[in-house]
C-alpha positions, 0 to 999 in steps of 0.5 A: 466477498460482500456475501461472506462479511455480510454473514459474520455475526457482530460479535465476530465482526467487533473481535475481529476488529479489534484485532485488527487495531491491536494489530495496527497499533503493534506494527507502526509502533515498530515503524514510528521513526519512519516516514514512509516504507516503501514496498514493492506494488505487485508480485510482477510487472505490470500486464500488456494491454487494458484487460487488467492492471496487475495483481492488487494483492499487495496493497491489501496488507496496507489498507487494513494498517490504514495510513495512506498509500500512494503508488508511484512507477519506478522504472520499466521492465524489459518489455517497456511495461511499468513496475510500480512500489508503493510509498505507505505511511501511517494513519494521520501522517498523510502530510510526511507520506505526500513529502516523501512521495513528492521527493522520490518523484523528483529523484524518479525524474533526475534518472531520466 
């Protein structure tokens, strides 16, 4: 993945940028009232063993719209393995994300 962002030209890189931001800017306009939106962690539970942590792909989308990001267990599979959702925020709105990770960690507690 380096070798292939290392050979984009500039100018390729500055336009696809700056879709980016126009992309960005569209979709937490759409999102402005909210304060979080929460979204599943992976397409699947988490592995047994320590060889891996799981499929990354999903946070992928939610570091390119560039707000904060925290992930936090929800429950457990049959298996006793934990299953994960992401609590994704807007760019500089840190401080509501943290409120809402923080109240649905205290809910998250009560069902135990």
């Amino acid at each position: 993945m380096i070798d292939i962002g290392l050979a984009l030209s500039e100018t390729t890189y500055r336009d696809d940028h700056m879709c980016l931001a126009a992309a960005r800017a569209r979709f937490w306009a759409t999102f402005a009232d909210a304060d979080a939106i929460l979204f599943p962690a992976t397409p699947q539970t988490a592995p047994a063993g320590l060889a891996s942590t799981g499929d990354p792909r999903y946070i992928a989308p939610w570091t390119a719209l560039g707000g904060p990001v925290v992930t936090q267990p929800i429950g457990r599979d049959a298996n006793g393995l934990p299953i994960g959702m992401l609590v994704c925020g807007r760019p500089g709105a840190d401080r509501a994300l943290a409120r809402v990770a923080c109240a649905l960690d205290t809910l998250h507690e009560t069902d135990h």
